[in-house]
BATIMI-21382 format. One record per residue: residue number from 1; residue in three letters; chain; x, y, z of N, C-alpha, C in turn. Coordinates in steps of 0.1 Angstrom, whole numbers. Layout:
 pos code unit  n_c1  n_c2  n_c3 ca_c1 ca_c2 ca_c3  c_c1  c_c2  c_c3
 NUM  ala    A     X     Y     Z     X     Y     Z     X     Y     Z
...
END
This chain:
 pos code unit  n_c1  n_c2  n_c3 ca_c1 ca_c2 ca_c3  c_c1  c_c2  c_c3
   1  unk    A  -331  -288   260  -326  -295   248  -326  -287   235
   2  unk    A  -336  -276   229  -335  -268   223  -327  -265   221
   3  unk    A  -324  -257   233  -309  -243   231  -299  -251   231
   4  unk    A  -295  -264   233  -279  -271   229  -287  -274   214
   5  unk    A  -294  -273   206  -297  -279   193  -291  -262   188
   6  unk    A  -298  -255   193  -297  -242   186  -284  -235   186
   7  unk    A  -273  -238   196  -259  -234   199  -255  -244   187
   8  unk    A  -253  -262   186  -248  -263   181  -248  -259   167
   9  unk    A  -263  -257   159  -263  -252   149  -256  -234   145
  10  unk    A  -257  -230   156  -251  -218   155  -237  -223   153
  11  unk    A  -233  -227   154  -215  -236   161  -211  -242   146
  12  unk    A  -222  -250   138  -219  -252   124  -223  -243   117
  13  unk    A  -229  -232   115  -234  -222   105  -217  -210   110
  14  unk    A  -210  -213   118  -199  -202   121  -191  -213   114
  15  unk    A  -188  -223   114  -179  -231   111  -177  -230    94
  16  unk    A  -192  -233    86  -190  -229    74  -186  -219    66
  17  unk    A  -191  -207    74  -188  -191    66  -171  -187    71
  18  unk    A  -163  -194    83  -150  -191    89  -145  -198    79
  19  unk    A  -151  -210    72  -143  -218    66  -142  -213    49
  20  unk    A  -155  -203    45  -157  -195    30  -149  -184    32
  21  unk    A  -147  -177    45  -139  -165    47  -125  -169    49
  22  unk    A  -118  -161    44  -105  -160    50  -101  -145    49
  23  unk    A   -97  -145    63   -95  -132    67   -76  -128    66
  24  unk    A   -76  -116    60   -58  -111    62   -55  -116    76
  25  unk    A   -37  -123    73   -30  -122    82   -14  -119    80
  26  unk    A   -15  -121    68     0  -117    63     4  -128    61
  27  unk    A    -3  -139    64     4  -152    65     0  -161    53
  28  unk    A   -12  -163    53   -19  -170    41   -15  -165    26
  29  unk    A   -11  -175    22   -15  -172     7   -22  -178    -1
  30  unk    A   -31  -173   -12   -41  -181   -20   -34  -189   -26
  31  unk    A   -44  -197   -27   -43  -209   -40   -55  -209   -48
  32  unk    A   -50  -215   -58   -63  -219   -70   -72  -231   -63
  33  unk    A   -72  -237   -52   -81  -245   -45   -92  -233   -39
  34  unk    A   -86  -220   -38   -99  -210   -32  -105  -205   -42
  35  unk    A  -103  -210   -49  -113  -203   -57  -123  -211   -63
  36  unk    A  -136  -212   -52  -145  -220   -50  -159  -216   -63
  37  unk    A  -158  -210   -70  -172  -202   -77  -177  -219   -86
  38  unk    A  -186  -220   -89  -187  -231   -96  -180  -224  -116
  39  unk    A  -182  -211  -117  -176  -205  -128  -162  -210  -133
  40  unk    A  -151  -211  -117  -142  -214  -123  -136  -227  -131
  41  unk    A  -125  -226  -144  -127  -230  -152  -108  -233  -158
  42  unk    A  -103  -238  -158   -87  -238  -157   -90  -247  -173
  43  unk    A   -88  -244  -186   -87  -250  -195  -102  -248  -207
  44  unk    A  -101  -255  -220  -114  -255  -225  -117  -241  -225
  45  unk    A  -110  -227  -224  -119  -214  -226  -113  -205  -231
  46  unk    A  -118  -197  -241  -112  -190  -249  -108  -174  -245
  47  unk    A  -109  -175  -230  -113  -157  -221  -101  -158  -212
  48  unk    A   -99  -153  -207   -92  -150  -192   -98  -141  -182
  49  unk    A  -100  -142  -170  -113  -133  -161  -105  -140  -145
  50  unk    A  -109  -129  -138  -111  -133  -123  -119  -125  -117
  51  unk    A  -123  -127  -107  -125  -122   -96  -127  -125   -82
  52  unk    A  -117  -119   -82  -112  -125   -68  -118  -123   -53
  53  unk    A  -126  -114   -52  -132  -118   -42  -132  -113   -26
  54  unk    A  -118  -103   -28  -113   -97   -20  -125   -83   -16
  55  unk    A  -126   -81    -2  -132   -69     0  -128   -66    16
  56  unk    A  -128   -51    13  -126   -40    26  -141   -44    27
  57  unk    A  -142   -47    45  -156   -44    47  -153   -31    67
  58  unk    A  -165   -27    67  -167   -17    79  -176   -16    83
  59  unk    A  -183   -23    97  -191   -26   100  -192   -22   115
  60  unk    A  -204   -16   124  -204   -16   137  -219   -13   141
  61  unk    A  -221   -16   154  -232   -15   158  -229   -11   175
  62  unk    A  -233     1   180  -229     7   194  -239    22   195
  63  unk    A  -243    25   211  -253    35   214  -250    44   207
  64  unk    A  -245    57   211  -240    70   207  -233    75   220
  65  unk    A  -233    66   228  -224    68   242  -214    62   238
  66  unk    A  -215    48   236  -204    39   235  -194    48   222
  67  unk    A  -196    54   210  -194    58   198  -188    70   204
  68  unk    A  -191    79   210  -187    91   217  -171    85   218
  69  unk    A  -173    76   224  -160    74   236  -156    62   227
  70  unk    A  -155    61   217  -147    49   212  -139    52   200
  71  unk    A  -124    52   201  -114    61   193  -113    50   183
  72  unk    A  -109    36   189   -99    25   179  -112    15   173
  73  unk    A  -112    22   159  -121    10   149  -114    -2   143
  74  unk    A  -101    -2   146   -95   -15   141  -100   -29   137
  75  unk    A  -109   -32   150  -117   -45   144  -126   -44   136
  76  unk    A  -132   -30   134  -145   -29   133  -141   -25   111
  77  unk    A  -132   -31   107  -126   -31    92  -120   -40    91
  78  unk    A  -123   -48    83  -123   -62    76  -116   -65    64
  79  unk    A  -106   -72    61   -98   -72    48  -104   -88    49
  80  unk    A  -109   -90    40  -110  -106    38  -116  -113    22
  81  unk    A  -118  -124    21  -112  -133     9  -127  -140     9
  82  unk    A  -134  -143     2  -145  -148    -1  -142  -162   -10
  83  unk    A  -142  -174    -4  -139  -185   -15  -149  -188   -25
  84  unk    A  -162  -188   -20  -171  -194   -28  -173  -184   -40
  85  unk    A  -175  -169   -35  -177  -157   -46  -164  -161   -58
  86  unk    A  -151  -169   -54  -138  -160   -63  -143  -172   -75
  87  unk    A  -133  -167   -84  -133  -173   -97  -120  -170  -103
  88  unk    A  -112  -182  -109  -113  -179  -122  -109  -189  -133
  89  unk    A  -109  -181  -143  -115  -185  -154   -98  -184  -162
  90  unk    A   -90  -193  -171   -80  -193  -175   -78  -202  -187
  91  unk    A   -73  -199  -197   -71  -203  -214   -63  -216  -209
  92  unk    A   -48  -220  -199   -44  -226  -192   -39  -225  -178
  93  unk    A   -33  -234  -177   -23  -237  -156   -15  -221  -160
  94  unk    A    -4  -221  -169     4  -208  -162    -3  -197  -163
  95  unk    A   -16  -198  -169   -24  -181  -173   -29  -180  -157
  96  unk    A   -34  -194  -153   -41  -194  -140   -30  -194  -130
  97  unk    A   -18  -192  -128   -13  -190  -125    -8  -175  -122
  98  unk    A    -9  -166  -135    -7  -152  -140   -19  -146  -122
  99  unk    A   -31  -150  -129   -45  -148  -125   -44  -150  -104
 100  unk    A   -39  -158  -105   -37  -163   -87   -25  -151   -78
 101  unk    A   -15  -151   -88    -6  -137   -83   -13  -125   -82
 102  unk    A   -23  -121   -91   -25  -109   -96   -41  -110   -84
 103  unk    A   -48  -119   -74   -53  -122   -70   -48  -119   -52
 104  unk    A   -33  -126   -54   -27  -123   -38   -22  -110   -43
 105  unk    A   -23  -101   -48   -18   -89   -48   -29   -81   -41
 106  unk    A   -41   -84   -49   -54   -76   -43   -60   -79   -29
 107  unk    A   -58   -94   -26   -61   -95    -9   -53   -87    -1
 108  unk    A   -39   -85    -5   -31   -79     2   -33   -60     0
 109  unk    A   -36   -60   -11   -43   -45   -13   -54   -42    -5
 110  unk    A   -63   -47    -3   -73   -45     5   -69   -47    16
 111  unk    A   -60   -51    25   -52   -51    41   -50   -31    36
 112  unk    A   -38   -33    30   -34   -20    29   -48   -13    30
 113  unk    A   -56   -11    22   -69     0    21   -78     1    39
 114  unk    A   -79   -13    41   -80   -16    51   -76    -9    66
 115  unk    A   -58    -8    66   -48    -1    75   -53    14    74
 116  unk    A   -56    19    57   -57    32    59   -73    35    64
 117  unk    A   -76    32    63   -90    33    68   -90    30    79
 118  unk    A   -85    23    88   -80    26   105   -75    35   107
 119  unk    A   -62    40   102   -56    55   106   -69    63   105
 120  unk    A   -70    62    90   -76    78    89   -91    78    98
 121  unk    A   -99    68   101  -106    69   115  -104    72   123
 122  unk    A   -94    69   131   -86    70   141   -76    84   148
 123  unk    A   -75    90   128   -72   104   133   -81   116   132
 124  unk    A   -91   111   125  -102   120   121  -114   120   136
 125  unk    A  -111   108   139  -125   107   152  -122   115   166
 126  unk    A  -132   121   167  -131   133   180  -143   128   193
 127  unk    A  -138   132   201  -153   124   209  -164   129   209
 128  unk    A  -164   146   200  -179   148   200  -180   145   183
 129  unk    A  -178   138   178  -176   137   160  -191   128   155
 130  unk    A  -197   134   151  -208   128   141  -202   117   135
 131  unk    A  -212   107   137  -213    93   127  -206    94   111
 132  unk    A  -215   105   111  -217   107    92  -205   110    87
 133  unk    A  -194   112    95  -179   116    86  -178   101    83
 134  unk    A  -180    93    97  -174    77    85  -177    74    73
 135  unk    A  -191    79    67  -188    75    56  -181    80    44
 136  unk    A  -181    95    46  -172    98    36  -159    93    39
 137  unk    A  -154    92    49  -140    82    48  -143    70    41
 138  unk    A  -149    66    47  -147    51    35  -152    56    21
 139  unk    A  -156    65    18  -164    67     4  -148    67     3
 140  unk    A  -145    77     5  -129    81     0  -119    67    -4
 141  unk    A  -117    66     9  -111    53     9  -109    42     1
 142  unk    A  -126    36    -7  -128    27   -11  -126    31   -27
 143  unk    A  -128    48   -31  -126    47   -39  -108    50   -47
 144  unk    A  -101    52   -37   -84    50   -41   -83    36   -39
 145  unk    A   -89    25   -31   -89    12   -33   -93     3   -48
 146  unk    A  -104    14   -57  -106    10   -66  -101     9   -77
 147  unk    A   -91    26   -76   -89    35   -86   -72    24   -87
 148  unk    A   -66    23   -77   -52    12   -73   -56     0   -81
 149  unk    A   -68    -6   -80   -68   -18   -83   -70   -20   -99
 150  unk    A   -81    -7  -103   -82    -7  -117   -67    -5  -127
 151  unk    A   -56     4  -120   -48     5  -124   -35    -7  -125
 152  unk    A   -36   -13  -113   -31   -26  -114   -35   -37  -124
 153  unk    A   -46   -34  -122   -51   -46  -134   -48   -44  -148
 154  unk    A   -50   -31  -151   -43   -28  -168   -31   -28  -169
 155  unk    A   -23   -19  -157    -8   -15  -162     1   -35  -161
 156  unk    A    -5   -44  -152     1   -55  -155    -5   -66  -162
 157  unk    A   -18   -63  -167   -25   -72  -176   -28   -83  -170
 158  unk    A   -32   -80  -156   -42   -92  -148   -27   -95  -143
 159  unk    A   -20   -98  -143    -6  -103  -135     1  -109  -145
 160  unk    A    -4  -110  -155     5  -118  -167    20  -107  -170
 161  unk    A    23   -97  -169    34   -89  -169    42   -90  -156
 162  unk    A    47  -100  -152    52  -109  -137    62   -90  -133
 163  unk    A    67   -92  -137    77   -78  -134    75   -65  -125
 164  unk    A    60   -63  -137    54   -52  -132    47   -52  -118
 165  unk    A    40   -69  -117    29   -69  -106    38   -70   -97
 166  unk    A    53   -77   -94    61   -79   -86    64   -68   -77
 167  unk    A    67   -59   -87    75   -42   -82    60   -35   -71
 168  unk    A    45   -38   -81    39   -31   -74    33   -37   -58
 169  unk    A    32   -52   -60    30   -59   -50    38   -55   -38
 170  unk    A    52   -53   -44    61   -50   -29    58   -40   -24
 171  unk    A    53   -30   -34    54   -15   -29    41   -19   -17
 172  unk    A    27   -24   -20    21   -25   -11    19   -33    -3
 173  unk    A    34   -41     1    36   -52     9    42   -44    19
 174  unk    A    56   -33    15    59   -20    19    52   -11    30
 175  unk    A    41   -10    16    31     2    29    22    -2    40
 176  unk    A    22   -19    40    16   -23    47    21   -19    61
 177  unk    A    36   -29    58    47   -27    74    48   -18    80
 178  unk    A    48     0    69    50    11    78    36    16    84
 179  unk    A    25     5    84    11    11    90    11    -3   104
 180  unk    A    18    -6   110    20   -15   122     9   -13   133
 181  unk    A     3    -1   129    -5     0   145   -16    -3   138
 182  unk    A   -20    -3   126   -33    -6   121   -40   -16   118
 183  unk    A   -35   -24   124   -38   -39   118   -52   -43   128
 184  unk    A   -57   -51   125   -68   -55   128   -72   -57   145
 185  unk    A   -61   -65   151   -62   -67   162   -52   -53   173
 186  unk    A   -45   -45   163   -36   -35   167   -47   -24   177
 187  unk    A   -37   -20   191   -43    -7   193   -32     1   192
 188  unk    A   -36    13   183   -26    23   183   -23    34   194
 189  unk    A    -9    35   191    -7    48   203   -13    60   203
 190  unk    A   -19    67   219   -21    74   223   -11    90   220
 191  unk    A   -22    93   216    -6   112   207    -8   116   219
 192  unk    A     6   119   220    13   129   225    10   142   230
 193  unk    A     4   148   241    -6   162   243     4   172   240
END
C-alpha cells in the first residue's frame, strides 16, 4: 500500500511541474495567462519589465562507457518556459501585449540556442572526447544566447518597436527550420565516411 501511495504522489508532483513547464514545440504560443509570478501586474504601474522565463537547460547523467559511445545529446537540451518564474509587469493591455511578443520571441530563441547546442555537440563529440569540452560549448553557446537576447531587447525596446521584433523573430523562426535534425526528439544523420 505504500508504494501505490508513493507512485501516486510521484504521478501528482510530475503532473504539477509538466503543468509549470512548458516545453518548445513550435506549436504553443504564450499567453499572458503564463505568466504566473505573483509580480505580475497589467495596469496601476508606472515601469514596464518582464521576464520571461525562458531557459536553455543541459543536463545528463551516464557511466563513462555509456558517454564514450553516446554521439546524439538531443534530449539531453531543453528549451523550455517556466510559468510560475515569468512575469510581467505593464503601464497597460497593449504594453502587455508589446511584452508577450517580445517574450514568444525569446522562447523561440532559446529552441534556436538550444538546436545549436545539439549540432555543435554532436559535431564536436568523438568517442574518446573528454566530458569537459561540454562545457565550454555551452559556456559558448549560452553566451551568443545572451548577447542575441540583450540585443533584442534594446534594438526593439522589449517588443514595443512591432517591426523590428517581427523581422528579427522570423529570422530566428528561419534558423530554426534550417537546423531539422536538431530538435529535441530528432536523431541526426550519420556523416558520410
Amino acid at each position: 500500500m505504500k508504494k501505490l501511495v508513493l507512485i501516486a504522489l510521484g504521478f501528482v508532483m510530475a503532473q504539477v511541474h509538466a503543468q509549470n513547464n512548458v516545453e518548445w514545440d513550435g506549436k504553443y504560443q504564450l499567453q499572458l495567462s503564463d505568466f504566473q509570478s505573483n509580480a505580475t501586474q497589467i495596469g496601476a504601474v508606472d515601469i514596464n519589465s518582464i521576464h520571461t522565463a525562458s531557459s536553455l537547460d543541459f543536463a545528463f547523467q551516464m557511466s563513462n562507457v555509456e558517454f564514450m559511445f553516446t554521439k546524439n545529446f538531443n534530449a539531453k537540451v531543453i528549451s523550455s518556459f517556466k510559468r510560475d518564474a515569468a512575469s510581467i509587469i505593464a503601464t497597460d493591455s497593449i504594453t502587455a501585449k508589446y511584452l508577450l511578443n517580445f517574450a514568444q520571441y525569446e522562447f523561440d530563441l532559446s529552441e534556436l540556442y538550444a538546436r545549436k547546442l545539439r549540432k555543435e555537440i554532436y559535431d564536436k563529440k568523438g568517442t574518446f572526447s573528454d566530458v569537459s569540452f561540454l562545457q565550454v560549448v555551452f559556456n559558448s553557446i549560452q553566451q551568443q544566447y545572451t548577447e542575441d537576447h540583450a540585443m533584442a531587447s534594446k534594438n526593439t525596446n522589449l517588443g514595443q518597436e512591432e517591426e523590428k521584433l517581427a523581422a528579427i523573430h522570423s529570422a530566428v523562426l528561419q534558423n530554426i527550420n534550417e537546423l531539422p535534425d536538431f530538435c529535441k526528439s530528432c536523431k541526426p544523420p550519420k556523416k558520410a565516411k
